[in-house]
C-alpha positions as semicolon CSV with decimal commas, in nm:
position;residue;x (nm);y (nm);z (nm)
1;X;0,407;1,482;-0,693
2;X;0,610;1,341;-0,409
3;X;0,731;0,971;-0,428
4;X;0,430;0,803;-0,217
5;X;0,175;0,973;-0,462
6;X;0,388;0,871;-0,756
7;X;0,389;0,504;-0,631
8;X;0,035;0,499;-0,569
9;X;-0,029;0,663;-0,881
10;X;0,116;0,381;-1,091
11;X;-0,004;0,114;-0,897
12;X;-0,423;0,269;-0,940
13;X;-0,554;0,213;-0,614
14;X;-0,930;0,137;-0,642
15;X;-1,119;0,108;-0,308
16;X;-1,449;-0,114;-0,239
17;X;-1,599;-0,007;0,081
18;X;-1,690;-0,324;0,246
19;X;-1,989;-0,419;0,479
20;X;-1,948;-0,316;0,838
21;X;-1,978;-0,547;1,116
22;X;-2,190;-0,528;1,440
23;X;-2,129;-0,813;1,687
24;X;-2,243;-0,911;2,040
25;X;-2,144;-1,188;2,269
26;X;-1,911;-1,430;2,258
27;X;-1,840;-1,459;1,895
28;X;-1,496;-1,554;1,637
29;X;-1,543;-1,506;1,282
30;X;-1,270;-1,687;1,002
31;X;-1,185;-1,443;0,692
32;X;-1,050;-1,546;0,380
33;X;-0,766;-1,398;0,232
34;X;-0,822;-1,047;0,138
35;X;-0,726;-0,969;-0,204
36;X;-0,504;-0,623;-0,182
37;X;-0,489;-0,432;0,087
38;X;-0,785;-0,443;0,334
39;X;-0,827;-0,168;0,545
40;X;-1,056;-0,175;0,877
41;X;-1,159;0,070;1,173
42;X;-1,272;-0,015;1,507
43;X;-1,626;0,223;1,554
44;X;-1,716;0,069;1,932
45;X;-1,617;-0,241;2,116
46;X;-1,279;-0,384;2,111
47;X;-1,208;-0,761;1,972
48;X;-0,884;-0,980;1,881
49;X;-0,690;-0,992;1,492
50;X;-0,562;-1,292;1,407
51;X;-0,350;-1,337;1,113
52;X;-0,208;-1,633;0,917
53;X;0,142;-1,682;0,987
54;X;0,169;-1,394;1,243
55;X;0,249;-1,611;1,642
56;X;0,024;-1,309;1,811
57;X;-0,317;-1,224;1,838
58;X;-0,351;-0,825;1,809
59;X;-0,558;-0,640;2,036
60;X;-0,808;-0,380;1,893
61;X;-0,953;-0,130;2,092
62;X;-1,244;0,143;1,954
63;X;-1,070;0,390;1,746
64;X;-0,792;0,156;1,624
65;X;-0,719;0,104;1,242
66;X;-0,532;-0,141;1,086
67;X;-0,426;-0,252;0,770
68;X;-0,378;-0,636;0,630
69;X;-0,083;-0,619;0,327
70;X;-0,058;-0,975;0,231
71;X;-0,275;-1,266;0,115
72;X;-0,331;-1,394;0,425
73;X;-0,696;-1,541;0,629
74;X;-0,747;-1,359;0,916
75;X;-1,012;-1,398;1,217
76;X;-1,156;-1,110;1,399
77;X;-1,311;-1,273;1,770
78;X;-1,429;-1,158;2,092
79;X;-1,198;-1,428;2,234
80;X;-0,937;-1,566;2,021
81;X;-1,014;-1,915;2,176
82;X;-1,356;-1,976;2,049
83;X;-1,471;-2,177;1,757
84;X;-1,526;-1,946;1,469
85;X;-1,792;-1,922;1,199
86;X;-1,727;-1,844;0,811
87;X;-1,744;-1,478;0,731
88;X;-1,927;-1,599;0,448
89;X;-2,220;-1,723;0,689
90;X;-2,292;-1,329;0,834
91;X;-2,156;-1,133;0,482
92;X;-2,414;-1,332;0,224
93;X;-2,742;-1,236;0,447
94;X;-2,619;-0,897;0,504
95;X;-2,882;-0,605;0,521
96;X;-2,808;-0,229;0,419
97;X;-2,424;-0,260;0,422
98;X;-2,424;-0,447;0,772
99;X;-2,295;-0,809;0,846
100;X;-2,460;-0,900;1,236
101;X;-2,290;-1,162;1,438
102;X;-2,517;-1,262;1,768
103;X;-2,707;-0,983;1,772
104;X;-2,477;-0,742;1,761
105;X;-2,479;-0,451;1,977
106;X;-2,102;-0,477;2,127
107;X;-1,862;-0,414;1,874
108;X;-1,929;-0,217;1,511
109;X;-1,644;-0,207;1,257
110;X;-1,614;-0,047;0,937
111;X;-1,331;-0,110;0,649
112;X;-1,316;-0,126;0,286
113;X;-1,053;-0,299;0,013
114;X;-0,819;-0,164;-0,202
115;X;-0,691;-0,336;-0,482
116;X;-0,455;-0,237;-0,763
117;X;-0,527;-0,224;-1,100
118;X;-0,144;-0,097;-1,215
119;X;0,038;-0,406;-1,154
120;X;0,341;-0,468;-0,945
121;X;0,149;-0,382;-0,619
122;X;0,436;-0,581;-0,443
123;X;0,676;-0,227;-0,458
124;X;0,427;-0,138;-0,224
125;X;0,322;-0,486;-0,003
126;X;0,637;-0,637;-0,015
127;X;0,786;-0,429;0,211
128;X;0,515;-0,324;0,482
129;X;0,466;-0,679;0,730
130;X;0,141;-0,798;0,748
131;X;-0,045;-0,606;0,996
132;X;-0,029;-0,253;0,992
133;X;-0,170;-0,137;1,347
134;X;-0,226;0,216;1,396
135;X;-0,373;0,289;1,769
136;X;-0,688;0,529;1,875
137;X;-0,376;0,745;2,102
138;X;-0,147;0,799;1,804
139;X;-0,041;1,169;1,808
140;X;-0,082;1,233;1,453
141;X;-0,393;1,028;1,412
142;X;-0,653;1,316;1,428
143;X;-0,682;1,323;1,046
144;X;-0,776;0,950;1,040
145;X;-1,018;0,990;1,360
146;X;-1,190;1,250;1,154
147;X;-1,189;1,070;0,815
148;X;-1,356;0,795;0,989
149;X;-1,638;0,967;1,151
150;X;-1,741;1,111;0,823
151;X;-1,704;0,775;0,606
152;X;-1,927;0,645;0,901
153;X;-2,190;0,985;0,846
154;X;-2,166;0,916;0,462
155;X;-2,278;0,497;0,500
156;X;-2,498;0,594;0,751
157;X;-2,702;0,870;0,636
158;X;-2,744;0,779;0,261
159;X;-2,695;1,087;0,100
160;X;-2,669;1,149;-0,287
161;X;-2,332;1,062;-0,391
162;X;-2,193;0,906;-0,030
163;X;-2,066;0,556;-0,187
164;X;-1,869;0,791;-0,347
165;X;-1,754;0,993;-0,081
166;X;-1,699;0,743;0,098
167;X;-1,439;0,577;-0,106
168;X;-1,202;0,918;-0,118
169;X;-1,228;0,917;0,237
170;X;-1,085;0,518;0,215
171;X;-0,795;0,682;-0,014
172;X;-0,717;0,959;0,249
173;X;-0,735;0,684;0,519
174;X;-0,465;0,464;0,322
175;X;-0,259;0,729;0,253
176;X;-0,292;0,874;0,648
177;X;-0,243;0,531;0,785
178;X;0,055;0,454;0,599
179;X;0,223;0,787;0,687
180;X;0,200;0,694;1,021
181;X;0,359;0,320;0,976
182;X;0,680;0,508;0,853
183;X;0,657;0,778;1,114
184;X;0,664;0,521;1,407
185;X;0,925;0,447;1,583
186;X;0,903;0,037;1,555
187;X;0,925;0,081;1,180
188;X;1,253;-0,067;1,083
189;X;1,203;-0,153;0,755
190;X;1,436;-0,129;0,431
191;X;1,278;-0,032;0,135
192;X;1,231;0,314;-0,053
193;X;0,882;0,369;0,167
194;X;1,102;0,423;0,498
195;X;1,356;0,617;0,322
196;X;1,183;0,873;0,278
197;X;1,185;0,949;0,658
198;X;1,566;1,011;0,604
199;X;1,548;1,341;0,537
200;X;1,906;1,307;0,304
201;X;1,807;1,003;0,107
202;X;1,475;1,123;0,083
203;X;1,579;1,445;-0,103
204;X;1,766;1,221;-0,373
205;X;1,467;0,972;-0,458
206;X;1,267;1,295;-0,477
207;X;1,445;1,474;-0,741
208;X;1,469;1,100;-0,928
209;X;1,085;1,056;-0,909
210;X;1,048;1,447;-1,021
211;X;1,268;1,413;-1,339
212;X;1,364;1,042;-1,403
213;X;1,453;1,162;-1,695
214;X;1,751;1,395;-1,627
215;X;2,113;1,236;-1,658
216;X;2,119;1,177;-1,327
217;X;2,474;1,030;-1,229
218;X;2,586;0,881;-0,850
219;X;2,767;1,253;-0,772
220;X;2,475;1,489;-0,880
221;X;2,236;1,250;-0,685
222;X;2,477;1,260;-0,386
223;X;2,475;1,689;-0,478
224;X;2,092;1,636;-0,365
225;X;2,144;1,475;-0,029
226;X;2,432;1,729;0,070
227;X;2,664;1,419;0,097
228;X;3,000;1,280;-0,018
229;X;2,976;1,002;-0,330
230;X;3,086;0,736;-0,085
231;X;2,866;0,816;0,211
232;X;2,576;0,841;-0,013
233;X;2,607;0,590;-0,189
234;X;2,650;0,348;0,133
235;X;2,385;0,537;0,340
236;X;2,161;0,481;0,019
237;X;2,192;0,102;-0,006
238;X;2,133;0,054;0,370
239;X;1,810;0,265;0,367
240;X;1,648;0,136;0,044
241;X;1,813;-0,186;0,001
242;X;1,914;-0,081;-0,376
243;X;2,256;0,127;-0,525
244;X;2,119;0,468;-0,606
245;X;2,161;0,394;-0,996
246;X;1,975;0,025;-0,969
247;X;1,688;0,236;-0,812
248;X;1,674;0,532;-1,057
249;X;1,688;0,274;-1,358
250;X;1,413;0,034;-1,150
251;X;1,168;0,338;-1,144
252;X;1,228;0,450;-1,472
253;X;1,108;0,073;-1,570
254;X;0,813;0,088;-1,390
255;X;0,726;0,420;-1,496
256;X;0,802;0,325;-1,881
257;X;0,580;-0,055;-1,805
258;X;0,284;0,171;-1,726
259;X;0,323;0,336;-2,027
260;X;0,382;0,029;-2,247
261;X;0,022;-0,118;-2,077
262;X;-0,183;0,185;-2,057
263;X;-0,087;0,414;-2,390
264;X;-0,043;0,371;-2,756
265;X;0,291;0,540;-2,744
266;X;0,597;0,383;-2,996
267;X;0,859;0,237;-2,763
268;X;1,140;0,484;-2,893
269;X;0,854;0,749;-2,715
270;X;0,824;0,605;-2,377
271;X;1,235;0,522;-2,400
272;X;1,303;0,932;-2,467
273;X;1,054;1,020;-2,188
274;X;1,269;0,801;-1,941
275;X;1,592;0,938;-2,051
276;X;1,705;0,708;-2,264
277;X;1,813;0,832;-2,654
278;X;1,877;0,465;-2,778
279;X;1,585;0,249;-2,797
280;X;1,843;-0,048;-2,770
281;X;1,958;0,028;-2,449
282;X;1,623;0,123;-2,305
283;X;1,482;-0,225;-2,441
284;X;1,840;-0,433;-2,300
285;X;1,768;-0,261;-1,955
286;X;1,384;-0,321;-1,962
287;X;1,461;-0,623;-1,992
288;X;1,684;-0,698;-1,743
289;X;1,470;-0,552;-1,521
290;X;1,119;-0,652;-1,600
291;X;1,188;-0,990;-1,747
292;X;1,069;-0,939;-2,119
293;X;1,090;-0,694;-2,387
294;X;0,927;-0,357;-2,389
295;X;0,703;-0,499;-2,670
296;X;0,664;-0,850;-2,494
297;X;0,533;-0,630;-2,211
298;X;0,300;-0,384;-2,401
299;X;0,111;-0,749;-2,484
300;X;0,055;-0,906;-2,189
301;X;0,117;-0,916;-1,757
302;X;0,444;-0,900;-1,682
303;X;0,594;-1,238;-1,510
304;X;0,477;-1,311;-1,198
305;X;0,697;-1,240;-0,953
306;X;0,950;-1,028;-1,178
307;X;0,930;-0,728;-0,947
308;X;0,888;-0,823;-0,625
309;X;1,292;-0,623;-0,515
310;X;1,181;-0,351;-0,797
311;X;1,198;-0,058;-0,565
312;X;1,429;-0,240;-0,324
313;X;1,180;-0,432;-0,090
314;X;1,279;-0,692;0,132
């Protein structure tokens, strides 16, 4: 797999398609914090996003999508000025998947929730800001346009199987939408999800995520890239915000944490599958890196907290 997949992979994203929302008039509506990722489309109508924290109002226009990456309320209005009821209020009388706010008739949304059931989903929020927008006249957003007319067909026609089929179409929405974060030009960010628009860096944390077990060393990695040692290893840091080495031993953590949680394998196991021959050193660097022993780990959640910088997020 290539390094998005294998994130996304460890971190089990499981999606919850969530009610739509058909509004008319004048109307504001206060969410609470989402927990995860929530994901939303714009069917018809436009409205305003407003966001905890965030000094702007977004505009949303029909065919816009937009993510929400942190733990943050939000409020969706016609007008951002006007006194807003609690989502709660619509959501708890809702009637075949669809919240109504005065009348409706205007505006029609549809979204769902991901959450993660791997752990350390801050490798992959910590780094994106809180509002990914992704507008109806992207270039490359055909996939997503078309993705979102069938989730719409599958919730509206009530077919065998369509929950169903709607949630993979979620997945292929995530997955679309956040291709296009790190394809656009006002994505600055450091972190190992925008390196992998360099096409140089993104060759060496490719070969790390395909073998992380290889004796990978700072000149075989820098082989990868086609660079010098030096240049690499600078370019690396910049892009990522971690030394080549702290990244390849971060992700072979992470990958050897999943293991600990979700397998019965002996620690010596899941240290040889990582590349490391001494279970010592594999348990002093799991350590250092996760915040507990391998077998402290295999237990219970890891420390909260312990990984926010895992995969060099800022």
């Amino acid at each position: 797999m290539d390094p998005l997949s294998d994130v996304l992979a460890l971190l089990k994203p499981r999606s919850y398609v969530s009610a739509g929302l058909d509004a008319g008039g004048a109307w504001a509506i206060d969410f609470p914090p989402p927990d995860g990722i929530k994901f939303n489309a714009v069917i018809s109508g436009a409205c305003w996003l407003s966001v905890d924290g965030v000094p702007e109002a977004v505009r949303l226009e029909e065919s816009d999508c937009f993510l929400l990456t942190s733990r943050r309320a939000f409020r969706l209005a016609s007008d951002p000025t006007l006194e807003a009821i609690p989502s709660d209020a619509i959501y708890s009388i809702a009637r075949d998947g669809i919240a109504t706010c005065g009348g409706g008739g205007d505006f029609f949304l549809i979204g769902s929730r991901f959450s993660f059931s791997g752990g350390n989903s801050d490798i992959l929020l910590g780094i994106l800001p809180p509002i990914v927008h992704v507008k109806r006249d992207s270039d490359h957003a055909a996939v997503l346009r078309w993705c979102l007319d069938r989730m719409t067909r599958e919730l509206r026609d009530q077919q065998p199987g369509g929950f169903l089929m709607a949630e993979h179409f979620a997945h292929v929405m995530l997955m679309q939408v956040l291709r296009l974060h790190i394809a656009s030009p006002n994505a600055r960010g450091v972190g190992w999800l925008f390196a992998l628009t360099d096409r140089r860096i993104g060759a060496a944390i490719g070969a790390v995520h395909a073998d992380p077990a290889r004796k990978w060393t700072l000149q075989s990695l820098a082989e990868r890239a086609s660079m010098s040692r030096s240049s690499f290893a600078l370019h690396f840091k910049e892009k990522v915000g971690l030394a080549p080495m702290d990244y390849l031993t971060r992700w072979r953590m992470l990958l050897a944490g999943d293991r600990l949680t979700n397998s019965a394998e002996a620690i010596a196991g899941v240290a040889l599958s990582i590349g490391y021959e001494s279970e010592s050193a594999f348990s002093t660097a799991f350590k250092r890196v996760m915040g507990c022993s391998p077998r402290q780990y295999g237990r219970a959640q890891p420390p909260a907290g312990v990984m926010r910088d895992s995969l060099g997020a800022q």
